[in-house]
Every structure is written in C-alpha cells, then in structure tokens.
VOLO-594759 format. One line per 4 residues: their letters; for each residue x, y, z of N, C-alpha, C. Coordinates in pm, 1 decimal. Layout:
A	X/Y/Z/X/Y/Z/X/Y/Z ~ ...
//
This chain:
XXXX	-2511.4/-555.7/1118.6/-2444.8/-673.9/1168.3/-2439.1/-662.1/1322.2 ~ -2489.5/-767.6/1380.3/-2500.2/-747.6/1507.6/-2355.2/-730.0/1566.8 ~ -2301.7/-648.8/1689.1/-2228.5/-555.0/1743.3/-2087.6/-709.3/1765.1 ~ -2161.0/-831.2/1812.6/-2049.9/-947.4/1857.3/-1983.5/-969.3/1750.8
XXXX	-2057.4/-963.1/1631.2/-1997.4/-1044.7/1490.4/-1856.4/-948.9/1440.4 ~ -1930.8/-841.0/1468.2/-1829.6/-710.9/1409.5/-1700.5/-683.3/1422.5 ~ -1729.3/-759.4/1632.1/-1578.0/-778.4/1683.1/-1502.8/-900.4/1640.4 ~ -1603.9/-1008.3/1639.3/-1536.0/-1129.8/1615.4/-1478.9/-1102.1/1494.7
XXXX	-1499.6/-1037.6/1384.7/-1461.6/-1023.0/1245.8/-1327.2/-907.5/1214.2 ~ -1338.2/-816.3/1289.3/-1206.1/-756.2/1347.6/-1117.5/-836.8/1431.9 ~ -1119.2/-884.9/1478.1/-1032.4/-955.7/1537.2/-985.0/-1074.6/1491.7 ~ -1074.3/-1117.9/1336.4/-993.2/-1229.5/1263.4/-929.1/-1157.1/1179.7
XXXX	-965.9/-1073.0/1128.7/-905.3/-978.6/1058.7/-761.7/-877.3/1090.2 ~ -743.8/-913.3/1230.6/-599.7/-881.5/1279.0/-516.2/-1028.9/1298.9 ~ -590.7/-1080.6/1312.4/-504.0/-1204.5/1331.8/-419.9/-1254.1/1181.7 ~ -526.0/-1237.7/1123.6/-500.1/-1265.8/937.0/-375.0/-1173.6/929.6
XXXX	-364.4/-1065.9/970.7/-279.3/-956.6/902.8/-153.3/-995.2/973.1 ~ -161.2/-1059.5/1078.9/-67.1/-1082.3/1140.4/11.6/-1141.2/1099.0 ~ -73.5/-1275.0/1085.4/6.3/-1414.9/1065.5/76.2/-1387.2/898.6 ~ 22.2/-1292.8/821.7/22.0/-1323.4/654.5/100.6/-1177.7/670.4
XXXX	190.3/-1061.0/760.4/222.3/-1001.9/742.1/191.7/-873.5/653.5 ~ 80.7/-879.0/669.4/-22.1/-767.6/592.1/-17.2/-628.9/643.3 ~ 25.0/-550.1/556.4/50.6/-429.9/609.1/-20.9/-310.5/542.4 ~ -127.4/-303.1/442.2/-171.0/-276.9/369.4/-310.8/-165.0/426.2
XXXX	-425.6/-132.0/318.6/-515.2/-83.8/401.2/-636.9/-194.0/462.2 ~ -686.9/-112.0/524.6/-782.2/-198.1/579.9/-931.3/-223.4/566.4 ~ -896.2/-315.9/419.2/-1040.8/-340.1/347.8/-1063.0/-471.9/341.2 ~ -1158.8/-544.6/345.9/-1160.9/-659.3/291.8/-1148.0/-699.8/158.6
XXXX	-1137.7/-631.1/78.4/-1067.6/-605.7/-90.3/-895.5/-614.6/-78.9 ~ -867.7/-519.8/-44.4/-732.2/-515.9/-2.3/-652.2/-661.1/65.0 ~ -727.3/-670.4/173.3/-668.5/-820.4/249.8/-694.2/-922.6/140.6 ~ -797.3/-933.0/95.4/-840.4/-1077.2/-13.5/-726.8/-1059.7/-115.7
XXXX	-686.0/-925.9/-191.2/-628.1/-950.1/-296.5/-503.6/-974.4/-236.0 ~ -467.7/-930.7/-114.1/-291.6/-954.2/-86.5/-294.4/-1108.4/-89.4 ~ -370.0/-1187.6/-14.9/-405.5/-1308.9/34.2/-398.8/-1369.3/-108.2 ~ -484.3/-1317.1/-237.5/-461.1/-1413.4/-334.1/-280.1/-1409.5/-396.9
XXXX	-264.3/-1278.6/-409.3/-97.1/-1293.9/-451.6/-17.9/-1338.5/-384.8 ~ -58.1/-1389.7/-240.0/81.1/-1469.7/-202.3/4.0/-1611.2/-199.0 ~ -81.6/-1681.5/-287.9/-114.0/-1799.1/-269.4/-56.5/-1796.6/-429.8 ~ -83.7/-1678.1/-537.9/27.8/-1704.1/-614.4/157.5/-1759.9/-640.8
XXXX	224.8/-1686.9/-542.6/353.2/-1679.9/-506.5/338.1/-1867.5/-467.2 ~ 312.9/-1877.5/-394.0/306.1/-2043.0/-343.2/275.2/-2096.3/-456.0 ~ 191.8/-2067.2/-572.0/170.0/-2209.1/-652.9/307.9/-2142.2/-813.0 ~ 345.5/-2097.4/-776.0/455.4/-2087.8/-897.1/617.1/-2147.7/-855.4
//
C-alpha cells in the first residue's frame, strides 16, 4: 500500500477511535466489531 494511503488510513483510524471512544486493540477486526456493537446498542 503505497506509504500516503497508510497514513491517511491511520489517521482515520484515530479519529474513529476517538470520536466512538474506542479503547480497544488496534485491529481493523477489533474497531469493526466495537463499531458494530454500538450500532447495536443504537438499534435496540
């Protein structure tokens, strides 16, 4: 993956954790599944 994308993608990837209070490890597995249980949480 070229070297710009890598950053741009880390750096959405902190922003995400930010805003969604993610404190977890740092996988894209990890972030997706937190991300789906609190869209859970919202539709119940």
């Amino acid at each position: 993956m070229p070297i710009g994308l890598v950053k741009a993608h880390a750096a959405l990837d902190k922003a995400v954790d930010t805003a969604y209070g993610y404190k977890g490890i740092n996988t894209d597995a990890g972030r997706v599944a937190f991300l789906f249980e609190r869209y859970e949480d919202l539709l119940a």
